[in-house]
N, C-alpha and C positions, 0 to 999 in steps of 0.2 A: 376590239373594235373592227367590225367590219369596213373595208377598205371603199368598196363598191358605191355602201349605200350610205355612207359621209359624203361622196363623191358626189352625189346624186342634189344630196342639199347644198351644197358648195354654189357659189355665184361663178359664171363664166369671163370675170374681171381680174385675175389677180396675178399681180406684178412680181418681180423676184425672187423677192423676195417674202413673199405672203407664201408662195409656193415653196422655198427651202422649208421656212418654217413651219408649214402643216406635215407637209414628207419626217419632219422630226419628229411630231406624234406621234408616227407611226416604227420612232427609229430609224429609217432611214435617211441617210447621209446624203445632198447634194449639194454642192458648194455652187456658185453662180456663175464660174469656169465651166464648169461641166456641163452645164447645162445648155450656154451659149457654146460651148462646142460641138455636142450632140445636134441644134438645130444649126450650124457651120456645116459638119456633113453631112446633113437630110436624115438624119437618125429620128431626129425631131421637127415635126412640122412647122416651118414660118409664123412667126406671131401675127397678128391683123395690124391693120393700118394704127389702132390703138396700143399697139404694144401690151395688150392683157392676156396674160395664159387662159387657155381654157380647160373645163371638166377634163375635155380629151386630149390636154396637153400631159393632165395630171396621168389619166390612164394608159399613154406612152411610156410614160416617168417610170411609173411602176413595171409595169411589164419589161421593160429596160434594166429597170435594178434587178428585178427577179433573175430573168436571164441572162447578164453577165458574169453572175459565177460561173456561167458551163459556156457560155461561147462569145466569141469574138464580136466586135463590135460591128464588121463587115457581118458577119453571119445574122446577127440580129437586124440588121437590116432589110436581109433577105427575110426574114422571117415577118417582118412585121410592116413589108413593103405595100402592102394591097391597104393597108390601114393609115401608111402615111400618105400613099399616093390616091387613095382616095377620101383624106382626110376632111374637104368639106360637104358629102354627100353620104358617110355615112352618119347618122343621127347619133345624141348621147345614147339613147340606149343599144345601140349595137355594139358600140364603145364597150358597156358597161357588158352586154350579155360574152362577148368575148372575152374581157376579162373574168367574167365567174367564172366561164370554160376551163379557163387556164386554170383556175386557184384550185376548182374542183378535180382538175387532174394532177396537177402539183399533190391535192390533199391523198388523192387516192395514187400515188408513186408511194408519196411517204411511208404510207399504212401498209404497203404488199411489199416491199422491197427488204429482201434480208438484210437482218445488219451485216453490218461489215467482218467481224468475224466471224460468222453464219456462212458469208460467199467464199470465203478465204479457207473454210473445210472442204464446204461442196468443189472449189478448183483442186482443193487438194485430194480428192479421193477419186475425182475423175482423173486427174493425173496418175494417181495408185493403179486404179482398175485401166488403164492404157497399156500400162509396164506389164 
């Protein structure tokens, strides 16, 4: 399933819990803690006077999940600060073309990166050829 363009059909209405549960289509895990704490420290952008997530709540969410395995919740912040601080000006699809950015580069790390013991010879033989 493409993440983006379900996102794209998606209604810009939906409550907590609508939001845990579409994130579990995709597998991933948000429980309703987390989520009200992420927009507690500005991780997450302030819901509207309606209380309804929107498209670009969801594409937050993900980019959030994504990059928490590799950095801090303060780091991500910094990372993704031009997006939350300009979250009502820029439009769904800037939302959406940023996150293809990412997914496309995500997809192309995955592809070129040696595996794990692949890198663990190459440290080992520059090591060798130093001695």
């Amino acid at each position: 399933m493409d993440f983006a363009n379900v996102v794209k059909n998606l209604t810009d209405k939906m409550i907590i819990s609508n939001t845990i549960l579409f994130f579990s289509r995709f597998e991933i895990e948000f429980t309703k803690t987390m989520i009200q704490n992420y927009t507690r420290i500005g991780l997450l952008p302030k819901l509207s006077a309606n209380r309804y997530y929107t498209r670009k709540h969801l594409v937050i969410l993900y980019l959030i999940n994504s990059l928490k395995t590799a950095y801090s919740l303060e780091e991500i912040s910094r990372l993704l600060r031009e997006m939350i601080d300009r979250f009502e000006d820029f439009s769904l699809d800037k939302f959406l073309c940023i996150l293809k950015e990412y997914i496309h580069e995500r997809e192309i790390y995955a592809e070129t990166k040696p595996p794990l013991n692949q890198a663990a010879v190459t440290v080992k033989s520059k090591e060798t050829s130093l001695l």
